[in-house]
Residue frames relative to the residue before (quaternion, step in Angstrom):
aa qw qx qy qz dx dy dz
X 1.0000 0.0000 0.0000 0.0000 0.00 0.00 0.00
X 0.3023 -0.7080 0.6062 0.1997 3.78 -0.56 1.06
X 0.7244 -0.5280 0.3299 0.2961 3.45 -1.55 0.75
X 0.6328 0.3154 -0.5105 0.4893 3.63 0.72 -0.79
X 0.3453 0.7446 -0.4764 0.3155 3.95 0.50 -0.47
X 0.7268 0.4496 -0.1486 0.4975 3.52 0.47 -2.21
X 0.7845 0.5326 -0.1846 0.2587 3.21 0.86 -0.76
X 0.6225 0.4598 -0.2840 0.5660 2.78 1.74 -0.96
X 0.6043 0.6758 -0.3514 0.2336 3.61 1.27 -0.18
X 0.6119 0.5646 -0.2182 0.5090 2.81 2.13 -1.15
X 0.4316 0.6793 -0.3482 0.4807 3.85 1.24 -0.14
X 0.8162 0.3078 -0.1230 0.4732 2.71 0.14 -1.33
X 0.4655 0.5636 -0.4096 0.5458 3.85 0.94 -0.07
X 0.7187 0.3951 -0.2183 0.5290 3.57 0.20 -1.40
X 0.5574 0.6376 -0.3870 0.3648 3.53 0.83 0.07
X 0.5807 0.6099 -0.1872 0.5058 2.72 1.31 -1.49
X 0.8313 0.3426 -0.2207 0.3779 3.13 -0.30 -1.77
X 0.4438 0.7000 -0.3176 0.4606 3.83 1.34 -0.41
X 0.5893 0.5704 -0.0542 0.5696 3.57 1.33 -1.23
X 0.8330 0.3834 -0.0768 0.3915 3.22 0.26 -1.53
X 0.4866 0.5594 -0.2295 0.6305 3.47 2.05 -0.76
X 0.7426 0.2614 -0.2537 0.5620 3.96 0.45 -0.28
X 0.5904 0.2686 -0.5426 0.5337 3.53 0.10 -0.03
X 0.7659 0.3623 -0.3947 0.3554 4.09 -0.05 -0.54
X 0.7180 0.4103 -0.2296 0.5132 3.74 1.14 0.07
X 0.7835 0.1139 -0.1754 0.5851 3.22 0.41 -0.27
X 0.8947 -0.0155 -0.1844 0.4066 4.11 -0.02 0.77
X 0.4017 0.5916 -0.4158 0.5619 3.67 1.60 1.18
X 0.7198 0.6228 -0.0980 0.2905 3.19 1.32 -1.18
X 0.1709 0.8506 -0.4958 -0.0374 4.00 -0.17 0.16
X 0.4672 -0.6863 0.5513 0.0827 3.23 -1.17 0.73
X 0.3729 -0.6539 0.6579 -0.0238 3.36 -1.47 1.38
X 0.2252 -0.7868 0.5322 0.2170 3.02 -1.01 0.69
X 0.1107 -0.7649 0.6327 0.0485 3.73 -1.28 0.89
X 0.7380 -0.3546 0.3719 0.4374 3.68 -1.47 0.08
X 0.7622 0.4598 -0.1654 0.4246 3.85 0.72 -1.08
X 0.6059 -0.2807 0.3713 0.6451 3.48 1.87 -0.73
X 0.5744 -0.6273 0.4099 0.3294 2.92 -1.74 -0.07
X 0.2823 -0.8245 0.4525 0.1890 3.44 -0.90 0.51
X 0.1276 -0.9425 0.3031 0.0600 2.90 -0.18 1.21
X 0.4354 -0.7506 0.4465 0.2185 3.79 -1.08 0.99
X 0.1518 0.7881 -0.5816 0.1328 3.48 -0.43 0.70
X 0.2198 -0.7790 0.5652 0.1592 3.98 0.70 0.01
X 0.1309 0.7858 -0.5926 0.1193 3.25 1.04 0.81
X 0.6682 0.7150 -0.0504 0.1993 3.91 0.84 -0.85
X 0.4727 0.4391 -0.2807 0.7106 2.49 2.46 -0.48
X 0.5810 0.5079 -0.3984 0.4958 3.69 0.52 -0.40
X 0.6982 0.3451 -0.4915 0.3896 3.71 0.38 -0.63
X 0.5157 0.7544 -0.2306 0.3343 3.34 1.42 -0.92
X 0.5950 0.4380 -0.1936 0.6454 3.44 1.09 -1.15
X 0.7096 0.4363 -0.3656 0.4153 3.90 0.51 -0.69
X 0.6412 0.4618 -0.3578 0.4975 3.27 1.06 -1.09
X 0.7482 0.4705 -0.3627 0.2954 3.78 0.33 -0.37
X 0.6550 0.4078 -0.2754 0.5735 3.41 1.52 -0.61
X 0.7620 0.2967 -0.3100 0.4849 3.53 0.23 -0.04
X 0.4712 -0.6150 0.5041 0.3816 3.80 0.17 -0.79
X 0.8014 -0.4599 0.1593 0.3476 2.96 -1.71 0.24
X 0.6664 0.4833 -0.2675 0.5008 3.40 1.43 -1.15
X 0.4625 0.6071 -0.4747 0.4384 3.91 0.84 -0.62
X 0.8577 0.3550 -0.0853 0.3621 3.14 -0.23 -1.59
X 0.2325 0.7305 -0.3598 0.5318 3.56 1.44 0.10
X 0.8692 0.2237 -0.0349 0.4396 2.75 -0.32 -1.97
X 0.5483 0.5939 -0.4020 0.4302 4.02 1.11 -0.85
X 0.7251 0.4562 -0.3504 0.3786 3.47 0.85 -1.47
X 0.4160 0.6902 -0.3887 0.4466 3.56 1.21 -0.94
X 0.9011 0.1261 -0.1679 0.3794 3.45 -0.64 -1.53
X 0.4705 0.5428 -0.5263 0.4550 3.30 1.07 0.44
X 0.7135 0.1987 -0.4686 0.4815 3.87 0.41 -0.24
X 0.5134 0.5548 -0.5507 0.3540 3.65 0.18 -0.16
X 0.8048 0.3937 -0.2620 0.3586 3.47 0.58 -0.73
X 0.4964 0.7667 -0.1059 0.3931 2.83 1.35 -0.68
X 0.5513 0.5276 -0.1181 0.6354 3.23 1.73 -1.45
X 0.8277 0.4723 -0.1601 0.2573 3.10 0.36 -1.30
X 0.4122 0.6299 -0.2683 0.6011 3.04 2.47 -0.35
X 0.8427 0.4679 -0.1236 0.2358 3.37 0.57 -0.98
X 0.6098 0.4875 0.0239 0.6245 2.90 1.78 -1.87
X 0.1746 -0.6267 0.6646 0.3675 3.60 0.27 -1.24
X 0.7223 -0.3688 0.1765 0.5577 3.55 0.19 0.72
X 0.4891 0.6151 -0.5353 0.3096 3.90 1.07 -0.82
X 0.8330 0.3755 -0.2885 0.2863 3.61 -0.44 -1.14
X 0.5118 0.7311 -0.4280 0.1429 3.59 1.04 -0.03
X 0.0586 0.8353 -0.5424 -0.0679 3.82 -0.44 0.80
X 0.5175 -0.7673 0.3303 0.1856 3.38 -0.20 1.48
X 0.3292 0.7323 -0.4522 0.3884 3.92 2.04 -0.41
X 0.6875 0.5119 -0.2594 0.4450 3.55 0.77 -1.97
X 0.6825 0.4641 -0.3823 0.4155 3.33 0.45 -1.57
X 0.6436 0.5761 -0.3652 0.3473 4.25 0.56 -0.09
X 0.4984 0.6287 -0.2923 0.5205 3.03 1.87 -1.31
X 0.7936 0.4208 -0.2222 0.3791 3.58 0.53 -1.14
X 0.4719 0.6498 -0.3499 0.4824 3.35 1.50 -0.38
X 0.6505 0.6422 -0.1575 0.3737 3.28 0.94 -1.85
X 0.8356 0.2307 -0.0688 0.4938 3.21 0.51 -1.72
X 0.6082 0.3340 -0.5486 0.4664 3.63 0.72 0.59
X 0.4805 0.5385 -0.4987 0.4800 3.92 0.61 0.30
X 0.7482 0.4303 -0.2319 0.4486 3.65 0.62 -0.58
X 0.6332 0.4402 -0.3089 0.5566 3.52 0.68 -0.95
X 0.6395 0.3434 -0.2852 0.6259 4.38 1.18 -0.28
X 0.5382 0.4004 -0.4720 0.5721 4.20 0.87 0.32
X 0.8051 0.4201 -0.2409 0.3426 3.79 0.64 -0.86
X 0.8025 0.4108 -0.0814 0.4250 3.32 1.03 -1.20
X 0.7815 0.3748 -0.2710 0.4187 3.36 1.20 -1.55
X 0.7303 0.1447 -0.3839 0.5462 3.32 -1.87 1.14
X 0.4197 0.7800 -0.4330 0.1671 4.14 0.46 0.09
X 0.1221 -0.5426 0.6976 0.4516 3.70 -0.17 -0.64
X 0.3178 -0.7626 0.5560 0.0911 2.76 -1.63 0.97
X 0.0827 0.8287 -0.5506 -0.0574 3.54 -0.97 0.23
X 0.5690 -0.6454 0.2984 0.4131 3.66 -0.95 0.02
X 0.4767 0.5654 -0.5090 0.4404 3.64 1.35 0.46
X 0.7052 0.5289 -0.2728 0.3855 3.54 1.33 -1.09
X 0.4545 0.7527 -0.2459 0.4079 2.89 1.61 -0.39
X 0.7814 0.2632 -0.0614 0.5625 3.23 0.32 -1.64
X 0.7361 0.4503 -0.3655 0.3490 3.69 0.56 -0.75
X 0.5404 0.6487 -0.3192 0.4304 3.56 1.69 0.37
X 0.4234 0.5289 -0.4175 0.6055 3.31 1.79 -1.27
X 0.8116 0.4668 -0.3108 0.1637 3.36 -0.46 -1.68
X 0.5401 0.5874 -0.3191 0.5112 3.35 1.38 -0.80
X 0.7860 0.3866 -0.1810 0.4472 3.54 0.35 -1.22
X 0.6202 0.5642 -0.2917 0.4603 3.33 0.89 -0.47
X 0.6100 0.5256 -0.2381 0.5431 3.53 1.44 -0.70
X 0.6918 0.4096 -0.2771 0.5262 3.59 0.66 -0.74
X 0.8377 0.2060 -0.1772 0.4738 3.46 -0.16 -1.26
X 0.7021 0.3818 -0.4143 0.4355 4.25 0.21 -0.50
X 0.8836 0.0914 -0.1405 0.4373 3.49 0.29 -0.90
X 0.5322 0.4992 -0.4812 0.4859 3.91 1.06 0.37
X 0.7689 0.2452 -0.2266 0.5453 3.81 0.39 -1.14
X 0.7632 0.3943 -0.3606 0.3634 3.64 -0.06 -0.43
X 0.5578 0.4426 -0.4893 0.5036 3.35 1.14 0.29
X 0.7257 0.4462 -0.3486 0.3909 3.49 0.59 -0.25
X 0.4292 0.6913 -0.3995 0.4224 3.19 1.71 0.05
X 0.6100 0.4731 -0.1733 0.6116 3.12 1.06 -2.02
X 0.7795 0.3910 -0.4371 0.2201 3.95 -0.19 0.03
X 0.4868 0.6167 -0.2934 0.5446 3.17 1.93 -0.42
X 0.7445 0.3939 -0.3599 0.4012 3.48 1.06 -0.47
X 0.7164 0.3794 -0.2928 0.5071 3.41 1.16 -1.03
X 0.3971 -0.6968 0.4987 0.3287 4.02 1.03 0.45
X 0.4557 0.6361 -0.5012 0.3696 3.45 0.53 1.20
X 0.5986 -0.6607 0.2439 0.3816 3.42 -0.86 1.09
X 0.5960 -0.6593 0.3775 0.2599 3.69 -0.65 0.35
X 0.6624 0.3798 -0.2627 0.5899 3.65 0.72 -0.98
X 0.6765 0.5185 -0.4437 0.2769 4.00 0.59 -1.00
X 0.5496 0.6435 -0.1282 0.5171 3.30 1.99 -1.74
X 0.5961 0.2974 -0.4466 0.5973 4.30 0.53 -0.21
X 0.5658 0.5214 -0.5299 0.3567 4.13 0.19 -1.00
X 0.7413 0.5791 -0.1609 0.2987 3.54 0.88 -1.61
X 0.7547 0.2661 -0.1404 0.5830 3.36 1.09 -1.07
X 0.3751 0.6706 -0.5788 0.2731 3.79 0.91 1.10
X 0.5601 0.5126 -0.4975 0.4195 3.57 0.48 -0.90
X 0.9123 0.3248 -0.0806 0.2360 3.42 -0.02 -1.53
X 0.4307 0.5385 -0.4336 0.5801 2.86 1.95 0.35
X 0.4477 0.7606 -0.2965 0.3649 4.15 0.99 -0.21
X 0.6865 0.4366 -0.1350 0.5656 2.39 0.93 -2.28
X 0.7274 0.4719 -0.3553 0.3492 3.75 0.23 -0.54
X 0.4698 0.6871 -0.2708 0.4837 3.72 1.63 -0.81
X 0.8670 0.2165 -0.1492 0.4233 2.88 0.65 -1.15
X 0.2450 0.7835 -0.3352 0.4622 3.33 1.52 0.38
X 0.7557 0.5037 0.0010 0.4185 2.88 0.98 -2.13
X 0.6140 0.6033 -0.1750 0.4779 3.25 1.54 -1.14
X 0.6722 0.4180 -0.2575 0.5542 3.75 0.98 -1.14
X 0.7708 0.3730 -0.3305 0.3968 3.46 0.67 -0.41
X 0.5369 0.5105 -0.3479 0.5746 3.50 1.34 -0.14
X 0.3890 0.6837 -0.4531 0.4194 3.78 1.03 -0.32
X 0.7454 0.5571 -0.0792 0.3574 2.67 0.38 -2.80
X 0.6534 0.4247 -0.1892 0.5974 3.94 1.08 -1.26
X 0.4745 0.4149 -0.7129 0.3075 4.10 0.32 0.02
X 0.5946 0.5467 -0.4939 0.3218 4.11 0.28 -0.53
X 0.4506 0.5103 -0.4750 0.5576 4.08 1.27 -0.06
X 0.7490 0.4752 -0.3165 0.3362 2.97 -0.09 -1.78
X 0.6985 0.4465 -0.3146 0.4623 3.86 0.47 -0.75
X 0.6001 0.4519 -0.3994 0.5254 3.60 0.71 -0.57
X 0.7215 0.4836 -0.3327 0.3672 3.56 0.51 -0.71
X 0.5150 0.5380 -0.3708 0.5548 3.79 1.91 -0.49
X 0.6831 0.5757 -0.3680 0.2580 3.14 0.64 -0.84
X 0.5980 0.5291 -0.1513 0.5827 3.46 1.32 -1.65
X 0.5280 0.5051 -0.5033 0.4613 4.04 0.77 -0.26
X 0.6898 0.5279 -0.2794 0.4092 3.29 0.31 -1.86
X 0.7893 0.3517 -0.2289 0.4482 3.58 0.31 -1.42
X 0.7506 0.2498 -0.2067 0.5757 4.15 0.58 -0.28
């Protein structure tokens, strides 16, 4: 495979997953209601996950990136963009491609990656996103959105479980191609 080849392959990947990140976040997704708000389900996370593993850390960075910019911009008309999130997505496709890509996989590496990443960027930074916007204090607003940020973790976990059988087909087709 010549280089513009690799290149046009990795495009067109980040396409995908760019695609596949808005239909699972922004109209796959639905939302429960809880005492703090609603909490909403969107398994966006295995997708970054799959992105971070097939592209790397800096691919998926940048995939997870223009996927919320664009995303917003589908949704909001440009109004609703807050650039906190766009970081979260920056954040957690660099990590899910520090943890996963080139990796042997397994289902501890698996899940202890969601769980890692899912801790930093869904319920560490994006609550502090959401607190800068709703001018609510920050430490009172993570205590609050733990239970139901759990319930979604682990949500995230059973269905990443279910998807380590992707993830292995996808080691498999590395190794062999």
């Amino acid at each position: 495979m010549t280089e513009q080849q690799k290149k046009i392959r990795i495009m067109v990947t980040a396409a995908f997953f760019v695609a596949l990140d808005i239909l699972t976040a922004r109209y796959l997704g639905f939302e429960l209601p809880s005492p703090i708000g609603p909490i909403k389900f969107d398994f966006q996370l295995i997708v970054a996950a799959l992105c971070g593993y097939v592209l790397g850390p800096w691919q998926a960075g940048l995939t997870l990136v223009c996927s919320d910019l664009l995303g917003a911009a589908l949704n909001s008309g440009s109004l609703g963009i807050f650039l906190g999130f766009t970081l979260s997505a920056a954040v957690r496709g660099v990590l899910f491609g520090l943890l996963l890509h080139e990796k042997k996989l397994s289902l501890p590496r698996l899940a202890g990656s969601i769980s890692l990443v899912f801790l930093i960027t869904d319920w560490g930074l994006n609550t502090l996103w959401l607190s800068i916007m709703l001018g609510t204090p920050y430490f009172p607003y993570l205590l609050a959105r733990f239970f139901p940020k759990m319930v979604l973790l682990i949500a995230d976990l059973g269905v990443s479980l279910c998807l380590g059988k992707l993830f292995a087909l996808l080691q498999k087709r590395r190794i062999a191609g």
